[in-house]
Backbone as CSV, one residue per row, in Angstrom:
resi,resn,N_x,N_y,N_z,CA_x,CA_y,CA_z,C_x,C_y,C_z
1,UNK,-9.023,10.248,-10.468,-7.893,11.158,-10.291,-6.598,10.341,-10.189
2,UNK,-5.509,10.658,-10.173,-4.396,10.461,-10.308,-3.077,11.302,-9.662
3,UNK,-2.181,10.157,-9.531,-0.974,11.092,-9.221,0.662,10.977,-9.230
4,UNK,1.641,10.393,-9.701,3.167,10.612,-9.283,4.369,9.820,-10.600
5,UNK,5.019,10.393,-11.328,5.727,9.941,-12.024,7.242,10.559,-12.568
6,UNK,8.320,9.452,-12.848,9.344,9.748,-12.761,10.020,9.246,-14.513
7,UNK,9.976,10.310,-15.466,11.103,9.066,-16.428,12.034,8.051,-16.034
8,UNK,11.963,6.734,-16.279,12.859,6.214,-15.783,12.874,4.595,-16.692
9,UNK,14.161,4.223,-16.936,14.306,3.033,-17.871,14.010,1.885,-17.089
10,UNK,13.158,1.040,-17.917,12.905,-0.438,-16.966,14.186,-1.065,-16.810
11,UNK,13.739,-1.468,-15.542,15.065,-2.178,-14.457,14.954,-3.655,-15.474
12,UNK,16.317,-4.286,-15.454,16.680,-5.931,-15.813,16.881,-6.632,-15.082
13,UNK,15.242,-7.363,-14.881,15.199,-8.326,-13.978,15.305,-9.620,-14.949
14,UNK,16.219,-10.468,-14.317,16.047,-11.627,-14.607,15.195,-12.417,-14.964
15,UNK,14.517,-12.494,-13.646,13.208,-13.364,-13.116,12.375,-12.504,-13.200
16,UNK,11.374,-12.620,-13.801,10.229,-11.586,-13.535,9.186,-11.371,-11.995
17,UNK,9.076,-10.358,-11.356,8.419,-11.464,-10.346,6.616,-11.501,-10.718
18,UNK,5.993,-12.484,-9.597,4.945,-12.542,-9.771,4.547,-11.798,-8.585
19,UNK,2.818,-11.408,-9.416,2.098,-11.134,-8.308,1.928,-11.624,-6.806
20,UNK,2.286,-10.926,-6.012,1.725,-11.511,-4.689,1.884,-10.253,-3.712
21,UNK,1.165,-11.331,-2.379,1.653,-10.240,-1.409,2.637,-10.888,0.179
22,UNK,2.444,-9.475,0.612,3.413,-9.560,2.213,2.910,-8.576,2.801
23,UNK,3.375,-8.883,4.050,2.801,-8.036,5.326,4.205,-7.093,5.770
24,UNK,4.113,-5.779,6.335,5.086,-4.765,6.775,4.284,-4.563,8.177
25,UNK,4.996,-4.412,8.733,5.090,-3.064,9.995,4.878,-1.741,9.458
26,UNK,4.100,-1.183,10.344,4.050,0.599,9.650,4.114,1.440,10.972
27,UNK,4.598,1.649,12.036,4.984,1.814,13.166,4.556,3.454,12.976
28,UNK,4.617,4.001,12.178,4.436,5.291,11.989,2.876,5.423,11.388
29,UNK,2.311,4.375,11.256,0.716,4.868,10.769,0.248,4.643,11.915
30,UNK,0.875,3.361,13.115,0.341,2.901,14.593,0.217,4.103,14.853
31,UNK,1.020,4.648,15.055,1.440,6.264,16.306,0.431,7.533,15.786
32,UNK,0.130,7.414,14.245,-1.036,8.811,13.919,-2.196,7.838,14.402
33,UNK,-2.206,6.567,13.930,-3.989,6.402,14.865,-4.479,6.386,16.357
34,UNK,-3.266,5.807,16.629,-3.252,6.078,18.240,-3.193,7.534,18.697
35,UNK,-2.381,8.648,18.200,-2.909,9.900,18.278,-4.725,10.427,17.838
36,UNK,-4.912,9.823,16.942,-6.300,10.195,16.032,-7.462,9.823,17.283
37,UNK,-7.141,8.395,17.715,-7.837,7.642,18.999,-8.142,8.918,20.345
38,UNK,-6.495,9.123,20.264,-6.919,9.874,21.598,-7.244,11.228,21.545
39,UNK,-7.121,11.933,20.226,-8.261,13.352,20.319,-9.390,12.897,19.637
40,UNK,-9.862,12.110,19.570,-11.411,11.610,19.360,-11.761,11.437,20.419
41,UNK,-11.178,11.056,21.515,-11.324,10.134,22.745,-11.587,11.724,23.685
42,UNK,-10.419,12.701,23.307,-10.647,13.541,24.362,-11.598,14.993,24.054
43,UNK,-11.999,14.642,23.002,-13.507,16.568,22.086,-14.032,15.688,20.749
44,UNK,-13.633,14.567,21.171,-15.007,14.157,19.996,-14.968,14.477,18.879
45,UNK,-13.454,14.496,18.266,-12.804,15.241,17.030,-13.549,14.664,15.841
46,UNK,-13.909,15.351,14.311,-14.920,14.861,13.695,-13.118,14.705,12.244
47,UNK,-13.048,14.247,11.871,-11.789,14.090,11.153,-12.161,13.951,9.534
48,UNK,-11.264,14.870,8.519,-11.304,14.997,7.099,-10.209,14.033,6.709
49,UNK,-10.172,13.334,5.680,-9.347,12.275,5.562,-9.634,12.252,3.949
50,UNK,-8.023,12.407,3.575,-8.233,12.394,1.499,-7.460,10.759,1.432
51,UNK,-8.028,10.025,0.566,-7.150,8.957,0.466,-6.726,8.767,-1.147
52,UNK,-5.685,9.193,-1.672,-5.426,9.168,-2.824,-5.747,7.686,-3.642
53,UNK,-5.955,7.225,-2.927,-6.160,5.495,-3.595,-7.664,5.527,-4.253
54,UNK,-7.808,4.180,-4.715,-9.197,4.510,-5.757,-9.929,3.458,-4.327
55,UNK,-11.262,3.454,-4.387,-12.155,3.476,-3.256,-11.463,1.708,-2.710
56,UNK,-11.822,1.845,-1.549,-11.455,0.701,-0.740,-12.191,0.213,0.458
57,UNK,-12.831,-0.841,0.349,-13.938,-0.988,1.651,-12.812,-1.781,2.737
58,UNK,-11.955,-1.953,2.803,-10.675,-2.179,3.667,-10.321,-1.014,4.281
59,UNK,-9.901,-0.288,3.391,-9.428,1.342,3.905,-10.757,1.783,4.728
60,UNK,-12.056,2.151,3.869,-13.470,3.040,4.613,-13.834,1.936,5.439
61,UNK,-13.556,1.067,5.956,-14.118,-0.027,7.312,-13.016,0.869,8.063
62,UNK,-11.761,0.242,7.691,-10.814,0.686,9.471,-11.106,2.050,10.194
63,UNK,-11.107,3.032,8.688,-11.647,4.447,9.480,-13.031,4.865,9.830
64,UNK,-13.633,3.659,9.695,-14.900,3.899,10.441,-14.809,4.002,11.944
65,UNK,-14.187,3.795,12.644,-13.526,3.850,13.892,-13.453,5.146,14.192
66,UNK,-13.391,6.556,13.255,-13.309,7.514,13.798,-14.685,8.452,13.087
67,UNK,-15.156,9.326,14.015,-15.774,10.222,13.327,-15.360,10.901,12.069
68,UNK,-15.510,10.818,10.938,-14.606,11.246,9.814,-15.612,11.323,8.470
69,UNK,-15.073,12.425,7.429,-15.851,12.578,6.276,-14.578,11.965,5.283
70,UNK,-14.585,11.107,4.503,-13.621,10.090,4.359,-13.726,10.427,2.527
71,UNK,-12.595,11.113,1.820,-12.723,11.597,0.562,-12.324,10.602,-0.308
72,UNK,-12.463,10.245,-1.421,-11.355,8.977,-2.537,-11.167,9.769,-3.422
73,UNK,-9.618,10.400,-3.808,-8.853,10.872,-4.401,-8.891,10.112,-5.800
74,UNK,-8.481,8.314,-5.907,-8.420,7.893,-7.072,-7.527,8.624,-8.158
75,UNK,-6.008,8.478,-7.480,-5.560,9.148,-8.528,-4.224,8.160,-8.094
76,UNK,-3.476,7.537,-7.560,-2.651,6.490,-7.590,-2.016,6.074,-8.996
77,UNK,-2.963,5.613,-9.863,-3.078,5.062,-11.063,-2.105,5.927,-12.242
78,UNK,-2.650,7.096,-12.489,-2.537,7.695,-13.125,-1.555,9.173,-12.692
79,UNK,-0.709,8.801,-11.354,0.195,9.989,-11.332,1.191,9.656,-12.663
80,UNK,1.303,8.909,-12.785,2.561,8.734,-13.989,2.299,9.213,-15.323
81,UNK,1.207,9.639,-15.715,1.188,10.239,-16.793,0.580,11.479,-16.580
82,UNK,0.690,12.751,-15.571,0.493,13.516,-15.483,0.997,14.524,-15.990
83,UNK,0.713,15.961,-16.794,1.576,16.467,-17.998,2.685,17.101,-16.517
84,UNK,4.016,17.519,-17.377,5.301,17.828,-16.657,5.801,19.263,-17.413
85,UNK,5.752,20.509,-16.061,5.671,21.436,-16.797,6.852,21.715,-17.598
86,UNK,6.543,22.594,-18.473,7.615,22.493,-19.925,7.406,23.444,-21.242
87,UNK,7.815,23.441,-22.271,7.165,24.775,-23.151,5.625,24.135,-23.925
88,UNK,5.727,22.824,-24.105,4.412,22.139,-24.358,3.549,22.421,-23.208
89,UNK,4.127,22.165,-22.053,2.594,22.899,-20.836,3.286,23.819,-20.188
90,UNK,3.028,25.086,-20.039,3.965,25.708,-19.342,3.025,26.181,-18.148
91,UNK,1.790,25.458,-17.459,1.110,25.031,-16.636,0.370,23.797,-16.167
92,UNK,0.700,23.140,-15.353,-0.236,22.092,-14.678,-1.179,22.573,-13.428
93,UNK,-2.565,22.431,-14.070,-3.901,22.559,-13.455,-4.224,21.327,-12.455
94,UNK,-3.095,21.395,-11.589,-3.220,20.750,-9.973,-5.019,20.460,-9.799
95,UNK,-5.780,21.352,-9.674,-7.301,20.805,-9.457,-8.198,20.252,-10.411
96,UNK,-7.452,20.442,-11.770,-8.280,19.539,-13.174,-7.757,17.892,-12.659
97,UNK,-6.161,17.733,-12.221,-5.694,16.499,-12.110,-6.384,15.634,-11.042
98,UNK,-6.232,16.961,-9.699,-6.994,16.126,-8.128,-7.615,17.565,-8.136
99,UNK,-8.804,16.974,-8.072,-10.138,17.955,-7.639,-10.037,18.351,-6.159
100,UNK,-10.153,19.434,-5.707,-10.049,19.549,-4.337,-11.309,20.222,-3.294
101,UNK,-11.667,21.093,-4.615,-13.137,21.838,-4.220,-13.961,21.414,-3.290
102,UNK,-13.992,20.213,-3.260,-15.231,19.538,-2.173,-13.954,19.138,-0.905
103,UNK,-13.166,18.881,-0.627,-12.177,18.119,0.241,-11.621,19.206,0.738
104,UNK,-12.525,20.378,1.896,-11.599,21.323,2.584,-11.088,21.064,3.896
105,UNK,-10.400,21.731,4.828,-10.233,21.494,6.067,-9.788,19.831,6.063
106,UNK,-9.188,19.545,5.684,-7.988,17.929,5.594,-7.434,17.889,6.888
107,UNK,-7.441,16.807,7.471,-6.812,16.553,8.765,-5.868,15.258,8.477
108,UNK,-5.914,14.239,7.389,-5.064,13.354,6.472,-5.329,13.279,5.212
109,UNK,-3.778,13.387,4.545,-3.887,12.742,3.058,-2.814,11.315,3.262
110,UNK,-3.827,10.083,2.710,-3.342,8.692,2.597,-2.482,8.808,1.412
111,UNK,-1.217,8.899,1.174,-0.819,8.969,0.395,-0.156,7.431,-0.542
112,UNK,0.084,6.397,0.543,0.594,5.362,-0.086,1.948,5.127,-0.239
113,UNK,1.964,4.672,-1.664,3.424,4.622,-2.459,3.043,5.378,-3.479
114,UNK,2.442,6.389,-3.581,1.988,7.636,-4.830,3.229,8.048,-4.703
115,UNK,3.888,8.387,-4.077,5.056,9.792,-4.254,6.054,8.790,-5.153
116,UNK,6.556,7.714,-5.166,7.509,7.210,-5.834,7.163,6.975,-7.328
117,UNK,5.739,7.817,-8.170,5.375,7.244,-9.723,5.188,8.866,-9.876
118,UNK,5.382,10.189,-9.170,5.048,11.394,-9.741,6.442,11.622,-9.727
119,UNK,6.569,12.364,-11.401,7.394,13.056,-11.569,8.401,14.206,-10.379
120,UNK,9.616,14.181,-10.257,9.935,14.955,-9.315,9.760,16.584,-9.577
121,UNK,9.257,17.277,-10.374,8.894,18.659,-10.589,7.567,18.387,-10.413
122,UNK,6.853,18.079,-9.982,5.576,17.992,-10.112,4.971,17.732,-8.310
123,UNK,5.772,16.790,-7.757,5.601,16.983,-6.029,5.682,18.164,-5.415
124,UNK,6.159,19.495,-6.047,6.316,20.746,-5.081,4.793,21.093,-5.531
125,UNK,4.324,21.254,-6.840,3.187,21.244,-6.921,1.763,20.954,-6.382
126,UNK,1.955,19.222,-6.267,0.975,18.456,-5.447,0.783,19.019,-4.168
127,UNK,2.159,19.210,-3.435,2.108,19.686,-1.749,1.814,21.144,-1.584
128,UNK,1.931,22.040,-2.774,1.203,23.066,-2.190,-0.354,23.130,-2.870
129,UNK,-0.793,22.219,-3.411,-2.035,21.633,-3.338,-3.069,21.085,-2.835
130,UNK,-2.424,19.839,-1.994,-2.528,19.727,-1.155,-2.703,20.192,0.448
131,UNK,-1.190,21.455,0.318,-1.505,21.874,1.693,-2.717,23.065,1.847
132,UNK,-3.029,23.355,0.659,-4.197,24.574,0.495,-5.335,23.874,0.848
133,UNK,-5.369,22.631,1.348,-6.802,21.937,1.468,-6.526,21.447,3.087
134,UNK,-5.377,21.669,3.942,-5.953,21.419,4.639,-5.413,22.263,5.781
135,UNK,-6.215,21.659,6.989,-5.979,22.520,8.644,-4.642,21.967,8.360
136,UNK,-4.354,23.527,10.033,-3.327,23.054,10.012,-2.319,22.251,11.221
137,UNK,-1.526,21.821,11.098,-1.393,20.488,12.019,-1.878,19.057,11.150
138,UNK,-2.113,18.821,10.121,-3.154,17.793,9.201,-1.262,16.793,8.797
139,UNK,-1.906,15.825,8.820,-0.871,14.996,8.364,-0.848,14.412,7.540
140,UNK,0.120,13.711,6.481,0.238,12.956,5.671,1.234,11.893,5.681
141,UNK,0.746,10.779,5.248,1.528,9.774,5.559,1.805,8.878,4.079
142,UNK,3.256,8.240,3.791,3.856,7.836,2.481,4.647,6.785,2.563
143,UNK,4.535,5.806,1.463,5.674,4.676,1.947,6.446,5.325,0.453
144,UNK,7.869,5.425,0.714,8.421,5.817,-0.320,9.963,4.746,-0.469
145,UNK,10.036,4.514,-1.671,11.323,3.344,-2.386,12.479,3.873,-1.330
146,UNK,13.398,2.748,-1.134,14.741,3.341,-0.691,16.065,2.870,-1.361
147,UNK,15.588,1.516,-1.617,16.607,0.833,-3.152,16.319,0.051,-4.212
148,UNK,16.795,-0.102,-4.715,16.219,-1.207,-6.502,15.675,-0.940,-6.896
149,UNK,14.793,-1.690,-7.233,13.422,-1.859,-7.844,12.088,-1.974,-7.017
150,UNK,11.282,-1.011,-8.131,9.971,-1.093,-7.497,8.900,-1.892,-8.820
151,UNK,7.589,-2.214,-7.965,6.828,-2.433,-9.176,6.466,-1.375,-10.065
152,UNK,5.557,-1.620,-11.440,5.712,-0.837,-12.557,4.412,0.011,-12.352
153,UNK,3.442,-0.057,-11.249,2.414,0.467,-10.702,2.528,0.328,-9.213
154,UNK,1.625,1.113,-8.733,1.220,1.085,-7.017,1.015,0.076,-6.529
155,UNK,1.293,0.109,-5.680,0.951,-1.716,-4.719,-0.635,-1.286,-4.448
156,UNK,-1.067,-2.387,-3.890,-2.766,-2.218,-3.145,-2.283,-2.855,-2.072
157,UNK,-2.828,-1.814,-1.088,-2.401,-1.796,0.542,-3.700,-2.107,1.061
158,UNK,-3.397,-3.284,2.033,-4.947,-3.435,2.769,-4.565,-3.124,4.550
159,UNK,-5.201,-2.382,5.629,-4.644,-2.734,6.802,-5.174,-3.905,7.814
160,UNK,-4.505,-4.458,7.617,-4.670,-5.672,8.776,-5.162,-5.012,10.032
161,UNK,-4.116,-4.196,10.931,-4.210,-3.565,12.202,-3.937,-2.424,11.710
162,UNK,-3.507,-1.347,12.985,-3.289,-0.176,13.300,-1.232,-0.361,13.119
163,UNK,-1.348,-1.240,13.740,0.768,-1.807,13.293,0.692,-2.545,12.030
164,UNK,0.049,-3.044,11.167,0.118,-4.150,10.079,-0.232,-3.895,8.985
165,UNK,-0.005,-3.803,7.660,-0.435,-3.915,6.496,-0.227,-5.263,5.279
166,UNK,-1.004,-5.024,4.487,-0.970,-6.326,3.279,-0.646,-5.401,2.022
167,UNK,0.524,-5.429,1.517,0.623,-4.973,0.394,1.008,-6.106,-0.676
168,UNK,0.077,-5.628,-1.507,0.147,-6.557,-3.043,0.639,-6.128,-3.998
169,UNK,1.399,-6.844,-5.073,2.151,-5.936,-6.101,0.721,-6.963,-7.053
170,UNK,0.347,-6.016,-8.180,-0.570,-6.182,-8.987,0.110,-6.516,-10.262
171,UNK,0.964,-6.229,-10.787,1.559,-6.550,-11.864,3.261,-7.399,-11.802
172,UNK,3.485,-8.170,-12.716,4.689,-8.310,-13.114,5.666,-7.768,-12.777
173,UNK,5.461,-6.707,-13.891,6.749,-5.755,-14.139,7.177,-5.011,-13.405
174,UNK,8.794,-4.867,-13.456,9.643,-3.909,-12.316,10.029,-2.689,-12.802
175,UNK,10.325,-1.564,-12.367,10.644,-0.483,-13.152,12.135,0.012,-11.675
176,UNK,12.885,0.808,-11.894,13.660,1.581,-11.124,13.468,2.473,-10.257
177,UNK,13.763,2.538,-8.931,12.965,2.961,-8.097,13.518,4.671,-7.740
178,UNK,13.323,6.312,-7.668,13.453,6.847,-7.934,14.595,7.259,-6.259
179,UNK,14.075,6.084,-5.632,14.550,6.028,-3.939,15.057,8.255,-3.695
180,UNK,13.956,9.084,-3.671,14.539,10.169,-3.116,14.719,10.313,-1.674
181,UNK,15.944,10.621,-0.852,16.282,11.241,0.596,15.384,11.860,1.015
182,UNK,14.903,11.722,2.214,14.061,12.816,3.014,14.502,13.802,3.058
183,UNK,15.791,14.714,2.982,16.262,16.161,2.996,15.741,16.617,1.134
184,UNK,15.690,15.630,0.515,15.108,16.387,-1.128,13.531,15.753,-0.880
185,UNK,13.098,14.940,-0.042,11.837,15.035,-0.430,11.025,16.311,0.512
186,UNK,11.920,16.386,1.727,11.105,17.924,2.533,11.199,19.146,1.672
187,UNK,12.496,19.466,0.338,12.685,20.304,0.173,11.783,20.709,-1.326
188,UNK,10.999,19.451,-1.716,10.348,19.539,-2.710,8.727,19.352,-2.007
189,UNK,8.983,19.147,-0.743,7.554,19.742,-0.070,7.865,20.326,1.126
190,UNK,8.097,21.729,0.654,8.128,22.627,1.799,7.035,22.982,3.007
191,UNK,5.979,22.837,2.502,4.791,22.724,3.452,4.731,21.782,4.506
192,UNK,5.524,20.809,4.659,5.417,19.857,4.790,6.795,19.240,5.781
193,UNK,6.935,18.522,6.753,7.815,18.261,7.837,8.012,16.852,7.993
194,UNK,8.750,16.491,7.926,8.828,14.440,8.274,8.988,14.824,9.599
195,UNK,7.655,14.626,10.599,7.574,13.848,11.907,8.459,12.680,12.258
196,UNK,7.965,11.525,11.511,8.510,10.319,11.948,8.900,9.485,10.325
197,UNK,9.449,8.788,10.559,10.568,8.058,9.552,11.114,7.030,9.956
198,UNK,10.754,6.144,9.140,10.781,4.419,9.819,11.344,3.392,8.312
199,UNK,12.469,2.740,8.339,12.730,2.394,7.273,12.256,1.070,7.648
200,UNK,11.776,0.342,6.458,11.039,-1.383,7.071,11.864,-2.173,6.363
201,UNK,11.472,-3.334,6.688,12.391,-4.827,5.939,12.273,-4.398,4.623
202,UNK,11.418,-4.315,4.086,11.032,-4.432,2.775,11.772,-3.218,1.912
203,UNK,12.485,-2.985,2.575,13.219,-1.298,1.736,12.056,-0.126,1.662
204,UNK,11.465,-0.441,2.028,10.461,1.278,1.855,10.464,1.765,3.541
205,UNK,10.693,3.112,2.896,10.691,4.041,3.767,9.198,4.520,4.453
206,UNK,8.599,4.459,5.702,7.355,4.792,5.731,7.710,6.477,6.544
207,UNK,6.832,7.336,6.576,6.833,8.672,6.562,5.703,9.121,7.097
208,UNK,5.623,9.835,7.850,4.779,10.599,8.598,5.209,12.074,8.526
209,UNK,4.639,12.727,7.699,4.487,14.518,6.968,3.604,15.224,8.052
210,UNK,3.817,16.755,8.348,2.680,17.504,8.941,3.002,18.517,8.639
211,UNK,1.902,19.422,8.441,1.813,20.332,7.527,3.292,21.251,9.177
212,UNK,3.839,21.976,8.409,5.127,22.598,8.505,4.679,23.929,9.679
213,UNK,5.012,24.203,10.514,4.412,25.286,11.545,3.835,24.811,12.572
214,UNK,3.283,23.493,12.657,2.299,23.194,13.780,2.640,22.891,14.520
């Protein structure tokens, strides 16, 4: 599966960069596990968890820590070429793209850096897609661009800790980063509420979403 893309002209980088990685702060993924900790801690909460990323024994180790039925979305990859509705499609089949049928009652969607490669008509879509799959109170969490350049694909995020991550850029190439405001990204997911909002060294914005009412 797949998910997020924006037309947009490759950025002119000089230098190309290379692959590598670095470590962030995610201060806002600390605070949902440390919440997750303590209603596990206090009814033995059994937790639904979608992770849009393609499978990860980094990711399914840390959340082994909680009682949880732990879904792989696998759609990261391929938000960028997702069709964009138009008179050539004048529908996108949200559950042909991300299957949802089996993934009910959601208590997290791992979202990543997915939201910065899907088209911006196409996120109001995803989130009421998304929010049809899950309880409510369920959160979602996003690192989204805030200036320049981004890479020309998704990073691969590993978590160190509950405060720490390893993100790797996998490719070369840079593309332009679509950097949308949290007042247009709540308003293109209405379901949906920025809790918490944490801008890091690294220019990305990290985000903590909950479904809207709770």
């Amino acid at each position: 599966m797949a998910l997020f893309a924006k037309p947009r002209a490759p950025a002119q980088v000089s230098q190309p960069a290379q692959p590598a990685s670095s470590e962030l702060g995610c201060p806002a993924f600390a605070s949902l596990v440390e919440t997750m900790d303590a209603r596990q801690e206090k009814d033995d909460t059994k937790f639904a968890i979608l992770d849009l990323a393609r499978a990860s024994g980094n990711h399914i180790e840390f959340f082994s820590r909680f009682r949880c039925k732990y879904h792989i979305g696998d759609v990261l990859g391929a938000m960028e070429s997702w069709p964009v509705p138009g008179e050539d499609t004048p529908v996108v089949d949200m559950e042909t793209l991300l299957p949802l049928h089996h993934a009910r009652g959601l208590d997290l969607v791992l979202a990543w850096d997915g939201l910065n490669y899907l088209h911006p008509e196409l996120l109001p879509l995803l989130s009421s897609h998304l929010a049809a799959s899950c309880k409510p109170g369920a959160w979602l969490h996003a690192f989204v661009y805030t200036r320049g350049d981004m890479p020309a694909r998704p990073l691969r995020f590993d978590i160190l800790s509950p405060d720490r991550m390893r993100c790797t850029r996998l490719v070369d190439d840079m593309v332009g980063a679509p950097c949308p405001p949290q007042r247009v990204l709540e308003s293109r997911m209405p379901e949906y509420r920025a809790v918490q909002s944490r801008l890091l060294q690294n220019g990305l914005q990290e985000y903590l979403f909950q479904i809207s009412g709770s």
